[in-house]
KEDRENTI-785947 format. One line per 3 residues: their letters; for each residue x, y, z of N, C-alpha, C, O. Coordinates in steps of 0.001 Angstrom, whole numbers. Example, Ala and Ser with C-alpha at 12.3 -4.5 7.8 and 13.67 -1.06 7.14 Angstrom:
2
AS> 13190:-5690:7800:12300:-4500:7800:13200:-3300:7800:14236:-3319:8465 ~ 12850:-2250:7080:13670:-1060:7140:12900:30:7870:13409:1138:8039 $
END
This chain:
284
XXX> -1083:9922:-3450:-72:9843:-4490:37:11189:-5190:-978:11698:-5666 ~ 1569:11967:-5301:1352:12952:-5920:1665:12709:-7542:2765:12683:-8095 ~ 146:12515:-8207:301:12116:-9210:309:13697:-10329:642:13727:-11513 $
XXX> -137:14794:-9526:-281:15285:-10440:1203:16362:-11011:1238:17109:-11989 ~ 1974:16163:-10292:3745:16905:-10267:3440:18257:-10427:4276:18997:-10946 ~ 2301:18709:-10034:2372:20286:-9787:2517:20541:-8881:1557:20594:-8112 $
XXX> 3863:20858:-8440:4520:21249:-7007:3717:22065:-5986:3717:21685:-4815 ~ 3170:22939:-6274:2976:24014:-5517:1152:23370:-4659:805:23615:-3504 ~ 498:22709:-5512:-599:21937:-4807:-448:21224:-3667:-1151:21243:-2657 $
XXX> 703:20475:-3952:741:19718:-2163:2098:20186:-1386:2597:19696:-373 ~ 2540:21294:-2182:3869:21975:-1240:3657:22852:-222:4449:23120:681 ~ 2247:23422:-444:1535:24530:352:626:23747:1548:929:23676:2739 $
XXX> -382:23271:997:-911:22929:2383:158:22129:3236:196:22454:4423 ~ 906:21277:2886:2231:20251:3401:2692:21448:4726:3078:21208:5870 ~ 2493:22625:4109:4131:23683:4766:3013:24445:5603:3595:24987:6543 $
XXX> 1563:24728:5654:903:25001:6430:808:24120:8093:1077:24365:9269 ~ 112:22718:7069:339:21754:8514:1729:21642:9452:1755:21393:10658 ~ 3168:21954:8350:4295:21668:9092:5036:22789:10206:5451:22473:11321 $
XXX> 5101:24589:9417:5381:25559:9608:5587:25724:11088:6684:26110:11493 ~ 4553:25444:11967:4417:26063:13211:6246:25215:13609:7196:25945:13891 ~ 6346:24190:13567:7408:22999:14244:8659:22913:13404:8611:23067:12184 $
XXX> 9831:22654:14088:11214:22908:13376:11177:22745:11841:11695:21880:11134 ~ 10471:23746:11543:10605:24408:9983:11874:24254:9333:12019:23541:8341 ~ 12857:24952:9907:14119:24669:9326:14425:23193:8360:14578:22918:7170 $
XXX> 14406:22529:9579:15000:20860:9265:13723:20437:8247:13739:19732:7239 ~ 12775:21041:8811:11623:20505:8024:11456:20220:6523:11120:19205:5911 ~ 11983:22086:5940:11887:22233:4875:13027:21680:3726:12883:21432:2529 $
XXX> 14038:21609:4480:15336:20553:3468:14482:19461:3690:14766:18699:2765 ~ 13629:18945:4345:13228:17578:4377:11891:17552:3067:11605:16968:2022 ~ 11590:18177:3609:10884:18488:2557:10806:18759:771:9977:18254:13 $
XXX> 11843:19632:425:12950:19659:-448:12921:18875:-816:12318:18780:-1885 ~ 13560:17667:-218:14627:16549:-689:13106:15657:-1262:12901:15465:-2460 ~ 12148:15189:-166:10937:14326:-808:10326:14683:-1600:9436:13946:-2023 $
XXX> 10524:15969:-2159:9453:16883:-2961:10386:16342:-4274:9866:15883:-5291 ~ 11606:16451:-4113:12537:16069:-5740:12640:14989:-5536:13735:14699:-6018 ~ 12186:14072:-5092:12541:12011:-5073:10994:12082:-5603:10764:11415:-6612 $
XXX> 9681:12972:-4913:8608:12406:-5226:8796:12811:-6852:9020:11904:-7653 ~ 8710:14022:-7246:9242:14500:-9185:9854:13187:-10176:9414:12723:-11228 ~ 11008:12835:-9385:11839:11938:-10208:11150:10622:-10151:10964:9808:-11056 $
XXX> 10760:10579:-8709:9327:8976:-9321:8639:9235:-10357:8631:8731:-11481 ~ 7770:10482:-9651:6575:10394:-10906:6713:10450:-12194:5850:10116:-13006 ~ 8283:11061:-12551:8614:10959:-14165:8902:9726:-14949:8744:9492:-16147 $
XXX> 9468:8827:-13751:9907:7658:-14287:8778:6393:-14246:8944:5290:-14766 ~ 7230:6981:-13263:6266:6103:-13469:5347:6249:-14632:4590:5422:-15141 ~ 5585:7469:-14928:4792:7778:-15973:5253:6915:-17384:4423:6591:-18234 $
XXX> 6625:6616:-17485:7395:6236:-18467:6557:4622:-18542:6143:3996:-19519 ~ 6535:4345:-17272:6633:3131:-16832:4642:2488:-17197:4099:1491:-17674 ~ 4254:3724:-16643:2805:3192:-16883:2067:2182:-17714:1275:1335:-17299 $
XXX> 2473:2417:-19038:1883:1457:-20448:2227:232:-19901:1438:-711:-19854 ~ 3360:195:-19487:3651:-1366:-19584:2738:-2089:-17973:3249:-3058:-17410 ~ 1795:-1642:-17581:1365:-1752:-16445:-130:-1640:-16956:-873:-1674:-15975 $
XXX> -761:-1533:-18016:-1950:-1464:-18466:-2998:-2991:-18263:-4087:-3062:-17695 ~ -2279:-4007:-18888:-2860:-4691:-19059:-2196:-5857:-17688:-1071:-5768:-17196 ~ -3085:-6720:-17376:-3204:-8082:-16581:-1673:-8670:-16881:-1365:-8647:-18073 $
XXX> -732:-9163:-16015:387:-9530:-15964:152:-11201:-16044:-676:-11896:-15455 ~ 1410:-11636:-17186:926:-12961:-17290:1106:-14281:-16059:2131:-14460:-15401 ~ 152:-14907:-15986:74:-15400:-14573:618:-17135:-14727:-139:-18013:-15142 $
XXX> 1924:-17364:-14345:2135:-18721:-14317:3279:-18740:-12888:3710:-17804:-12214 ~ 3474:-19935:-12817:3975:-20326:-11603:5287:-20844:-12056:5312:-22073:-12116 ~ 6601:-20125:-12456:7669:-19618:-12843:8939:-21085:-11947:9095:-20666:-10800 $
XXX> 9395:-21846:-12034:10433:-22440:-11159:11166:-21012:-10275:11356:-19905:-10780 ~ 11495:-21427:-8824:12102:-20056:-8393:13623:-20001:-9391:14270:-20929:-9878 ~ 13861:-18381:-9443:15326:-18050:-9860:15129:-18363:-11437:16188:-18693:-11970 $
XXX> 13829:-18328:-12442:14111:-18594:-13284:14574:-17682:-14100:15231:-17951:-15106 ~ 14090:-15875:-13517:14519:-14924:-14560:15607:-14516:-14034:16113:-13524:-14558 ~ 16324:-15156:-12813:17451:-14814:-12756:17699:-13226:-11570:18687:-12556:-11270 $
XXX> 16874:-13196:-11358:16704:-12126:-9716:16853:-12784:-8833:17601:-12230:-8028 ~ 16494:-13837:-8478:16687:-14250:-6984:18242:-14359:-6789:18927:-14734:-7740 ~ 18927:-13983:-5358:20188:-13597:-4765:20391:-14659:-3860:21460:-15217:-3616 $
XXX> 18912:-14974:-3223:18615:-15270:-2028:18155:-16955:-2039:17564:-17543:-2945 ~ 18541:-17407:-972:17501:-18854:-870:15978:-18856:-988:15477:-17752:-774 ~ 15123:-19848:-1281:13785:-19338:-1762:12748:-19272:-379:12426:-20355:111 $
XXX> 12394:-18410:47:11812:-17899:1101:10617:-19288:1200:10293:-19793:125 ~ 10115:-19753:2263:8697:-20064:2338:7215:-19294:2681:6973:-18482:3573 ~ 6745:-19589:2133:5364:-18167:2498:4170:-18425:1590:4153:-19178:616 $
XXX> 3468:-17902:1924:2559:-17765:861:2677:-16415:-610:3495:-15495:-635 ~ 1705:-16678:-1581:1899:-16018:-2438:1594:-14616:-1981:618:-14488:-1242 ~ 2439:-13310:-2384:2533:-12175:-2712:1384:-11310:-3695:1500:-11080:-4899 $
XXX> 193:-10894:-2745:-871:-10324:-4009:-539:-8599:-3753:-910:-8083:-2699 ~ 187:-7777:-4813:289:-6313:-5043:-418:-5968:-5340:-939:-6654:-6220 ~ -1196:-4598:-4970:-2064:-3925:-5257:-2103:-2250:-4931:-2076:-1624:-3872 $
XXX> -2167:-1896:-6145:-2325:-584:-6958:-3424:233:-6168:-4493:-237:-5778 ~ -2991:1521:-5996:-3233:3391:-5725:-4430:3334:-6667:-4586:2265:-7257 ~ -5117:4110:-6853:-6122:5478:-7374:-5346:5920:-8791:-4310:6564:-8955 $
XXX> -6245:5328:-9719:-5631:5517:-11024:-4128:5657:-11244:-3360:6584:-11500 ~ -4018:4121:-11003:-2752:3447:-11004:-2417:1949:-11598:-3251:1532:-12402 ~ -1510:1248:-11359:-1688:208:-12511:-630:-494:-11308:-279:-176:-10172 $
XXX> -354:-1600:-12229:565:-2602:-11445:1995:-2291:-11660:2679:-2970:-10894 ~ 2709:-1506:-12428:3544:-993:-12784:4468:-269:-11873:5693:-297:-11995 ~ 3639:562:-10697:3804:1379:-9384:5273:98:-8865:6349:508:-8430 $
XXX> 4921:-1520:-9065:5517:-2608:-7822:6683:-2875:-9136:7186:-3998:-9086 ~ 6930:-2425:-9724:8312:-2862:-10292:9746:-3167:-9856:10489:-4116:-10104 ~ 9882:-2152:-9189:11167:-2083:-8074:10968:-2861:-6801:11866:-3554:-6324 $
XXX> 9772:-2736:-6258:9244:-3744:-5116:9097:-5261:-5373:9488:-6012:-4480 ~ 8695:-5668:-6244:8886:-6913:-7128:10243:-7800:-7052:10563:-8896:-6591 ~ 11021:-6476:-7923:12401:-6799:-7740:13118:-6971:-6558:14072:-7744:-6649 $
XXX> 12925:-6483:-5530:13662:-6151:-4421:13176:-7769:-3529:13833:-8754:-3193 ~ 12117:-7495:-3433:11135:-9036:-2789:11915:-10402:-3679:12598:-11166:-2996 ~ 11802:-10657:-5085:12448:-11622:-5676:14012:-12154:-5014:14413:-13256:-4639 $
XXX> 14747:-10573:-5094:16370:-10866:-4648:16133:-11181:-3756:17126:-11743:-3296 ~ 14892:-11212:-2695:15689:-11800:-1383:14954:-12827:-1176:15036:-13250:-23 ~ 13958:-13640:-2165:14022:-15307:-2537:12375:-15293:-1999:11804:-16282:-1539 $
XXX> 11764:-13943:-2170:10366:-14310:-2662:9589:-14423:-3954:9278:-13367:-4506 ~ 9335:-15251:-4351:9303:-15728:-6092:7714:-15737:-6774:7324:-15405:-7893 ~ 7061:-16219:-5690:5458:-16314:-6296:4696:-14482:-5253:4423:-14010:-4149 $
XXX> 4733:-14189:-6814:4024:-12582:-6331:3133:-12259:-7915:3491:-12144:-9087 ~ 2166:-12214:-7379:1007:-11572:-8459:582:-9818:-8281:243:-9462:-7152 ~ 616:-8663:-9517:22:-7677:-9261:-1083:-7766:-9791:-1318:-8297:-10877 $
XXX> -1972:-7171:-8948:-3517:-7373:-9731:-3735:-5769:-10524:-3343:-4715:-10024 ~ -4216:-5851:-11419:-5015:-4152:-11751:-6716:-4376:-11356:-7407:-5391:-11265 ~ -7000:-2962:-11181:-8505:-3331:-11213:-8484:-1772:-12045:-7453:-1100:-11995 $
XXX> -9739:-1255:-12827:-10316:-646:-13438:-10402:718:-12581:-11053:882:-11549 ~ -9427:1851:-13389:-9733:3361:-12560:-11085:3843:-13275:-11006:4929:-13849 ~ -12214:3228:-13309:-13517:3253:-13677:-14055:2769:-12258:-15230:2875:-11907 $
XXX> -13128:2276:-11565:-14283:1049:-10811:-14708:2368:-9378:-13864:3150:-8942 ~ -15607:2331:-9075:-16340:3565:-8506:-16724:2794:-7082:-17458:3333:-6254 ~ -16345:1924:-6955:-17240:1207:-5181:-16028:468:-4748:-15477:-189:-5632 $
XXX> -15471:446:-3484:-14357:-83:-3132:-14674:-1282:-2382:-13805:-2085:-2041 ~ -16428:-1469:-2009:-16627:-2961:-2082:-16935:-3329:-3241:-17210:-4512:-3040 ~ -17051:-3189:-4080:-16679:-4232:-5464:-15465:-4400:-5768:-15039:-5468:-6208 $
XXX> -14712:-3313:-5561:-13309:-3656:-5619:-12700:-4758:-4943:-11839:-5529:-5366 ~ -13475:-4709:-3435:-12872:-5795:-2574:-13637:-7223:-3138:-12944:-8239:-3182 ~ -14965:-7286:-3538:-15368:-8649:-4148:-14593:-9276:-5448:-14505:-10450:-5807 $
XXX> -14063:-8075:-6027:-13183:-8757:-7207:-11717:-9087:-6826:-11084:-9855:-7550 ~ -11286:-8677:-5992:-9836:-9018:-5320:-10291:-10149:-4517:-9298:-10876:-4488 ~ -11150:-10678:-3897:-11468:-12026:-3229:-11451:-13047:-4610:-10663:-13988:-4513 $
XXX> -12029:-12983:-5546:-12639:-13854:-6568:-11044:-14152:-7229:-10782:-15181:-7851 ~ -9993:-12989:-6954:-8860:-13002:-7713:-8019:-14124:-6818:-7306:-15020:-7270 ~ -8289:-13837:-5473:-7054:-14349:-4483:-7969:-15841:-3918:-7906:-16291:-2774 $
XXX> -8695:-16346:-4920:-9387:-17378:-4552:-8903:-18185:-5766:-8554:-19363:-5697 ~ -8913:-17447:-6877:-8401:-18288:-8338:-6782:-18237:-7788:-6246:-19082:-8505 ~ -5747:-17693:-6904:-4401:-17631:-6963:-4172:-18589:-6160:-3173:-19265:-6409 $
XXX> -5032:-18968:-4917:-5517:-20077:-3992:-5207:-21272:-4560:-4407:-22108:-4139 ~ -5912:-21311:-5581:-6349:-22691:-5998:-5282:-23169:-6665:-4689:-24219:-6417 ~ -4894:-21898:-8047:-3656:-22617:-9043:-2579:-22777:-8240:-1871:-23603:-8815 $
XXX> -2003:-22405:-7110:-703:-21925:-6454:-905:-23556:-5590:-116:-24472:-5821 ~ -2065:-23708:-4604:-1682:-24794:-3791:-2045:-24304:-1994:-2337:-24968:-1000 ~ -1884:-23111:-2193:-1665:-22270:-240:-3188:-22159:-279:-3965:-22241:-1230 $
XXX> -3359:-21986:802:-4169:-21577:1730:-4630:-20281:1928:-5752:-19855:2201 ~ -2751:-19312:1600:-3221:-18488:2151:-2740:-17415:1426:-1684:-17818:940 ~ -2988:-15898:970:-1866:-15172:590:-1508:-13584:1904:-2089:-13258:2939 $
XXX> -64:-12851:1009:-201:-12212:1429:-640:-11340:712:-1026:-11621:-423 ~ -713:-9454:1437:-1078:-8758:504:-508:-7387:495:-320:-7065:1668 ~ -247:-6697:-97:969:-5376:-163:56:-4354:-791:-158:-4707:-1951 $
XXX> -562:-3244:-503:-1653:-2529:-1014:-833:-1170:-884:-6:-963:4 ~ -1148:-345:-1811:-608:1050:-1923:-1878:2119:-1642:-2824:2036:-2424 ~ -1915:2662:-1058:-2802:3986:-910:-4459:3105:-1026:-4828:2200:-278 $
XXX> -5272:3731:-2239:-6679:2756:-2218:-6105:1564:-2011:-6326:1056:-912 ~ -5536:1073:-2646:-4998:-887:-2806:-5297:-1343:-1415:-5866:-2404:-1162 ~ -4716:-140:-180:-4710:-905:1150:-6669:-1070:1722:-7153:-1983:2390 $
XXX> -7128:-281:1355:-8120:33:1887:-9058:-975:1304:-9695:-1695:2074 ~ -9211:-1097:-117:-10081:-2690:-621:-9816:-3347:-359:-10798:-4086:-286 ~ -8178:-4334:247:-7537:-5049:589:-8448:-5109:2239:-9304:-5945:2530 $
XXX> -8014:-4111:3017:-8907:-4278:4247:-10220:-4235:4093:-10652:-4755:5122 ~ -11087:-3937:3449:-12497:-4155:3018:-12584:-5365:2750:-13413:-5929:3465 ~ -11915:-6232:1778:-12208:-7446:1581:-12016:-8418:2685:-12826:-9330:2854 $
XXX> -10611:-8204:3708:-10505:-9067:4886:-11608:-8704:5770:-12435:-9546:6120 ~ -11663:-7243:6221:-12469:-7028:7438:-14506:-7544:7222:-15314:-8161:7916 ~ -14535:-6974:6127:-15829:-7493:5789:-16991:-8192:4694:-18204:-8145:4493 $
XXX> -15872:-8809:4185:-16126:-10010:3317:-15771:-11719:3653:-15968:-12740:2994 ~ -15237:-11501:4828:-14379:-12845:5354:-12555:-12925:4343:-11792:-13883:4459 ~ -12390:-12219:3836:-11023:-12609:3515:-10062:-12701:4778:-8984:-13217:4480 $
XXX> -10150:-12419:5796:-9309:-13021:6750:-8906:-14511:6903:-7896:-14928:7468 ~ -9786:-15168:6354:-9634:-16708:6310:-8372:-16947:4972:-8074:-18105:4681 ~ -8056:-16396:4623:-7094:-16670:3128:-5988:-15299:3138:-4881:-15299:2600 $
XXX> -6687:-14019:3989:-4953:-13584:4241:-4539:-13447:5336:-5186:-13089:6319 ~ -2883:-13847:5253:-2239:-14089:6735:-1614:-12392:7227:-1470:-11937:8361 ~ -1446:-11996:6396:-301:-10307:6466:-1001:-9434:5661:-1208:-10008:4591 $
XXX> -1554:-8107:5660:-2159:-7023:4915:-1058:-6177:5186:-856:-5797:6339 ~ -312:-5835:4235:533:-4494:4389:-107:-3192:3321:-460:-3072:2148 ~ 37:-2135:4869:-442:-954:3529:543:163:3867:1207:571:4820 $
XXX> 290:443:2580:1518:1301:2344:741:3322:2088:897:3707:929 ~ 286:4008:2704:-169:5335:2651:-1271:4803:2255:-1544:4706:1059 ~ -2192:4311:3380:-3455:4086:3159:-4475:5150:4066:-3971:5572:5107 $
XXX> -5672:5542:3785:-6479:6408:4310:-7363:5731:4962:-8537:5867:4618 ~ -7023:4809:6089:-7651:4219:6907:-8669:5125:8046:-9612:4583:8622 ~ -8405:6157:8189:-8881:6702:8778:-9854:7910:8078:-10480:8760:8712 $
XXX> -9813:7758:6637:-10383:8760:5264:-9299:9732:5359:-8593:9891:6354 ~ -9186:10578:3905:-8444:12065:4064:-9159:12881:3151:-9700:12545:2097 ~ -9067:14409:3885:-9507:15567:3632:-9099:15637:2503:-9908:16038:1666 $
XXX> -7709:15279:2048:-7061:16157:730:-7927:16463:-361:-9045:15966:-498 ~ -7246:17529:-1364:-8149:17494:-2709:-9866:17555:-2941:-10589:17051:-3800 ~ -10042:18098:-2195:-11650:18514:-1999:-12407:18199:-3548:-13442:17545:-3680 $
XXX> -11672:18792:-4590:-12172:19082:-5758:-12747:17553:-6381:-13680:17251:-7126 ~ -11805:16868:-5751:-11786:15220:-6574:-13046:14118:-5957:-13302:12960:-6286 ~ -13653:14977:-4983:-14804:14613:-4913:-15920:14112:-5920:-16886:13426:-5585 $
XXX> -15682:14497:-7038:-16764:14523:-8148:-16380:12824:-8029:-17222:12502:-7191 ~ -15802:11847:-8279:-15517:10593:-7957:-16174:9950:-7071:-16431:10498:-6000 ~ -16525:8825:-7304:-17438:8035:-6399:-16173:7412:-5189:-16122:7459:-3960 $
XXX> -15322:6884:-6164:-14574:6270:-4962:-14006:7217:-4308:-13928:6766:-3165 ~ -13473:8446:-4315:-12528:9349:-3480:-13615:9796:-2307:-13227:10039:-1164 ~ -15118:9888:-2722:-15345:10186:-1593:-16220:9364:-477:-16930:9729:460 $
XXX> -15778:7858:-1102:-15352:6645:-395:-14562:6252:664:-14656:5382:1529 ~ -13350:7540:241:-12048:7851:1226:-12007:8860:2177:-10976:9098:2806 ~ -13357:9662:2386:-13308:10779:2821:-13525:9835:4306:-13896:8661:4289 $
XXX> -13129:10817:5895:-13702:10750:6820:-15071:10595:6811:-15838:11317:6173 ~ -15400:9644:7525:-17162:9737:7444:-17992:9150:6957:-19171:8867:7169 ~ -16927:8905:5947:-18286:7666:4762:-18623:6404:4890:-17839:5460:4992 $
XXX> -19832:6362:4886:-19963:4885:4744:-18826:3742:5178:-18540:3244:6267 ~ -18162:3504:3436:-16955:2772:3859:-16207:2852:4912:-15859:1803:5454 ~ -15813:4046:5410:-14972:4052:6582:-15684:3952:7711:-15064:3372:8602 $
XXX> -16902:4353:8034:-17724:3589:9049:-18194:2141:9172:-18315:1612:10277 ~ -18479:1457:7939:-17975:-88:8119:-16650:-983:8493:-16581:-2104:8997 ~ -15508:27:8011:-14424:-191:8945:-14056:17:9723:-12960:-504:9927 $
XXX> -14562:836:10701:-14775:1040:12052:-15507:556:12966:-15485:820:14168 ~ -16360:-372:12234:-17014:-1320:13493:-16484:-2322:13679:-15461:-2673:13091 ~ -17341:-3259:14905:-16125:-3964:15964:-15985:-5135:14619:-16733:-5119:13642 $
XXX> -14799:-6176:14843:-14341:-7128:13863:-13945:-8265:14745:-12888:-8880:14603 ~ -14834:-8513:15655:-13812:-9990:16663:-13457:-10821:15801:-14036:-10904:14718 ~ -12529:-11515:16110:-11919:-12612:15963:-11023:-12968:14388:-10570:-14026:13951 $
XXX> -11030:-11472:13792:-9852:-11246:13028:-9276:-11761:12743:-8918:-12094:13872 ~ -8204:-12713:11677:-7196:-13373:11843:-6059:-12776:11084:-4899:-13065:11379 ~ -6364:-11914:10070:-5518:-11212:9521:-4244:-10155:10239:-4612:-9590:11269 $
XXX> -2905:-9877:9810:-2152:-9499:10745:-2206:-8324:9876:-2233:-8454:8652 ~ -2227:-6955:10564:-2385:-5615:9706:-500:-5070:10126:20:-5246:11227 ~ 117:-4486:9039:1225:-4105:9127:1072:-2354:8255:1441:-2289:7083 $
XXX> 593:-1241:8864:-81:-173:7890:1626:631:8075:1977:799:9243 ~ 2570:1072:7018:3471:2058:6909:3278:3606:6462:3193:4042:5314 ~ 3251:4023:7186:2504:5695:7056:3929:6776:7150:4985:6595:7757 $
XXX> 3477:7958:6287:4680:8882:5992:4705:9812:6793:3564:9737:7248 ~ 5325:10894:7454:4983:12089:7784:5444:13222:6949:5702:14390:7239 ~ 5469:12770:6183:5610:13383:4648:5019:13428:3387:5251:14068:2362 $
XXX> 3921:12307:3827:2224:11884:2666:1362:13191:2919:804:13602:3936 ~ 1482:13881:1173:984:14743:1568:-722:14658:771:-1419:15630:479 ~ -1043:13265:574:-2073:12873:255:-3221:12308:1678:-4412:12050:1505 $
XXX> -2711:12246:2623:-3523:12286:3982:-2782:13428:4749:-1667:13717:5182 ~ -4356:14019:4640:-5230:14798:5416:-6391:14090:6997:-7611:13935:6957 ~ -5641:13859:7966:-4415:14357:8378:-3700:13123:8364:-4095:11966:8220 $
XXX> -2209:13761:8601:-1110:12509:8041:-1559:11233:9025:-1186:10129:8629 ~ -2153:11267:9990:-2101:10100:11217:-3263:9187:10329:-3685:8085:10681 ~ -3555:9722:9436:-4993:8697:9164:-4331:7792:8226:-5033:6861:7832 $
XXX> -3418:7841:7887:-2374:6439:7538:-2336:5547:8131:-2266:4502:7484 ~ -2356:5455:9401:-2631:4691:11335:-3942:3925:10911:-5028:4384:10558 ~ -3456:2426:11070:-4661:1746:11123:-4795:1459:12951:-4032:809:13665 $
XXX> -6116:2249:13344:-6459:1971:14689:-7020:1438:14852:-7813:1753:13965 ~ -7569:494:15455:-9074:-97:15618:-9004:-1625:16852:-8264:-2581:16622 ~ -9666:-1571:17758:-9243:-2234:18937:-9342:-3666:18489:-8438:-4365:18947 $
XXX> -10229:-4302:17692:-10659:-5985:17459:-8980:-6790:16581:-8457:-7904:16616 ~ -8594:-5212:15750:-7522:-6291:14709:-6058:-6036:15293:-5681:-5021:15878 ~ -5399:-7054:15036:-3660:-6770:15317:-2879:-6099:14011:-2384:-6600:13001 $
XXX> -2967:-5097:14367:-2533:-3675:14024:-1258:-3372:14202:-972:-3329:15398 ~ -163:-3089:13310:972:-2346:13895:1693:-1281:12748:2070:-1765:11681 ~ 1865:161:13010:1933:1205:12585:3268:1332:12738:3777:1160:13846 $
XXX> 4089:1687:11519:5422:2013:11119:5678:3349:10603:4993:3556:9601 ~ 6394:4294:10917:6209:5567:10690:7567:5502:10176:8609:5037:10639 ~ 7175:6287:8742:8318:6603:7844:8476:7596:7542:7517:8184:7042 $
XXX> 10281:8583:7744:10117:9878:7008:11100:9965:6263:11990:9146:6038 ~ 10899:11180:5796:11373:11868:4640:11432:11145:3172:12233:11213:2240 ~ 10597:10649:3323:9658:10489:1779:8275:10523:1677:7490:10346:2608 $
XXX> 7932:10812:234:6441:11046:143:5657:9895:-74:6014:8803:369 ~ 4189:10111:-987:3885:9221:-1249:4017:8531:-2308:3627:7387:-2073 ~ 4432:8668:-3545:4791:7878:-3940:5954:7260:-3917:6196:6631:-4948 $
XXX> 7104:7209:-2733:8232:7124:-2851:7633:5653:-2245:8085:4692:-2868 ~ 6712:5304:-1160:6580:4296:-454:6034:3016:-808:5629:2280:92 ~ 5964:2593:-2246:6265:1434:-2902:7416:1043:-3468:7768:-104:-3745 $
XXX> 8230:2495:-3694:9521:2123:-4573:10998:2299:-3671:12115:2044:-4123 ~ 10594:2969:-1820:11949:3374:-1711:12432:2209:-1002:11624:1659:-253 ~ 14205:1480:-1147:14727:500:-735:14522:445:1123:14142:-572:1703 $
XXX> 14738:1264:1566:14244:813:3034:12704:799:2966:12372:-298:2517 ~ 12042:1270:3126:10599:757:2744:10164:-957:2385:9211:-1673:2692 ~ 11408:-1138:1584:10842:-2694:890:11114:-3841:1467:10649:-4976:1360 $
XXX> 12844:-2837:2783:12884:-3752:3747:12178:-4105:4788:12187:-5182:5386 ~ 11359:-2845:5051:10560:-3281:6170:9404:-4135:5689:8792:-4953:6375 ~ 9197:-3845:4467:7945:-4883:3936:8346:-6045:3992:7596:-6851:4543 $
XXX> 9669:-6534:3443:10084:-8162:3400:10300:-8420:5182:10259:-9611:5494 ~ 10508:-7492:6273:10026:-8069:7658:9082:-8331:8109:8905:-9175:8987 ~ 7992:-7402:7398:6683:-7535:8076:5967:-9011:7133:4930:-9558:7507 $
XXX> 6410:-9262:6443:6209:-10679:5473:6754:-11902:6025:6163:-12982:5997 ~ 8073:-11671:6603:8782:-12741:6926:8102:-12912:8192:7972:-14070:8589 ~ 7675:-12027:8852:7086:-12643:10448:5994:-13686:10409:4832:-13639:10005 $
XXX> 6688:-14597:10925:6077:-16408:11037:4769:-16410:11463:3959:-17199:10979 ~ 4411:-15452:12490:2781:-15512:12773:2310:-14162:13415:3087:-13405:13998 ~ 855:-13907:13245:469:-12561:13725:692:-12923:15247:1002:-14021:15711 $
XXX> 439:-11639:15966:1181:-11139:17100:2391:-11250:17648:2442:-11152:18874 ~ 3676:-11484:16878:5208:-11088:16470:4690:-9323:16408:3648:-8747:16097 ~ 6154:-8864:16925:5842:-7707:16248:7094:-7236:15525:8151:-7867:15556 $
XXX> 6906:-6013:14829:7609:-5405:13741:8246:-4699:14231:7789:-4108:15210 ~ 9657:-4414:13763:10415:-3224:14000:9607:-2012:14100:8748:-2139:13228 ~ 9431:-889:14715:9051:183:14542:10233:1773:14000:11429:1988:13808 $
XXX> 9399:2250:13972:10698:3520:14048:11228:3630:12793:12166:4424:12710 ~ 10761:2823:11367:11672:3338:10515:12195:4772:9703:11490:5713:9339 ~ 13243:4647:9595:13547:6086:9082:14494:5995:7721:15404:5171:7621 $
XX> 14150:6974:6666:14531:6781:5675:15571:7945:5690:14960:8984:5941 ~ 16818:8162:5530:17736:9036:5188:17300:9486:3613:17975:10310:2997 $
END
């Protein structure tokens, strides 16, 4: 997430990795995600406060605030989940977009940019999607994870048993594979949680038979928060895996941009794992 809007930090290494290959096209492409990623981050920042605290949790009649467009989807409940000192605030527009097209029961969770272990993170997102279990009625939920969000989200399915309770993991610029970026931010327990190599990511790399969770990972070639961009790519031979490559936006554009949210409401709507997903998306 380029949270910190100092251009020139992720405009440089970005234009190192890109330079050698049609530079030209590259750099209007570039350009253009570099001023969509600015104008997010100004308007999340606005947005943040109201994303501080726990969102109030009741089970709403569909169409009651008056968003839904759409007939009311069937599915299970919608669990959002928040980036690396981030809040629930990030899914505002995603929220919205999911509602109009008649998905109605969606919870964002926050967890604590204190919280330093991304398996505790994942034990408190089980304990959460076990209380949403129960009041809701399902069985089962789904789950929509942004950057860290995706990675506790798969920590909790791959090795806590949450596969039994989620049907769809979507991640959205997740470091499934760890990333190099930002060396400095190491001083953090969890970032270097995210690094290649660690621990965590070597527990997610071992084998996982019999999986039930359906992995849907959307990766940028324009995230200039993985180092390297492919480690967005959830690989791994035991789970059903499928990788959507999105360009010309960054990372924070990929919770809020409208094609993005369509491919999320496909990869949601698919009736059972091993369906597969459109591939190939491309963002003008």
């Amino acid at each position: 997430m380029k949270v910190t809007g100092v251009l020139p930090l992720f405009f440089l290494p970005l234009c190192r990795r890109l330079w050698p290959c049609r530079l030209a096209g590259l750099s209007i492409a570039l350009l253009k995600a570099t001023a969509l990623e600015a104008a997010i981050l100004a308007g999340h920042l606005l947005l943040y406060p109201t994303g501080l605290i726990q969102e109030h949790r009741c089970d709403a009649a569909p169409g009651g605030d008056g968003t839904a467009q759409l007939p009311v989807r069937p599915g299970p409940p919608v669990v959002l989940l928040h980036g690396f000192i981030d809040n629930r605030s990030v899914f505002l527009l995603l929220r919205r977009n999911l509602a109009q097209h008649g998905r109605q029961r969606m919870e964002s969770l926050n967890y604590s940019p204190l919280t330093c272990d991304i398996r505790t993170a994942a034990e408190l997102l089980g304990r959460h999607v076990e209380e949403i279990c129960e009041r809701t009625g399902s069985t089962q939920v789904d789950i929509v994870g942004h950057s860290l969000g995706g990675l506790i989200a798969r920590y909790y399915v791959q090795c806590l048993g949450g596969d039994l309770r989620v049907r769809t993991l979507v991640t959205l610029g997740t470091p499934h594979a760890g990333t190099r970026v930002a060396p400095l931010a190491d001083a953090h327990p969890i970032v270097r949680q995210m690094r290649p190599g660690s621990e965590v990511i070597e527990e997610l790399a071992r084998p996982a038979p019999g999986c039930r969770t359906r992995f849907v990972s959307f990766w940028s070639d324009l995230d200039s928060l993985m180092d390297p961009l492919e480690s967005a790519c959830l690989e791994h031979p035991d789970l059903d895996a499928h990788n959507i490559r999105v360009t010309g936006i960054g990372h924070l554009a990929l919770p809020v941009h409208p094609a993005v949210a369509a491919g999320i409401r496909e990869a949601l709507d698919t009736p059972r794992p091993g369906d597969r997903v459109a591939e190939g998306l491309t963002v003008a």
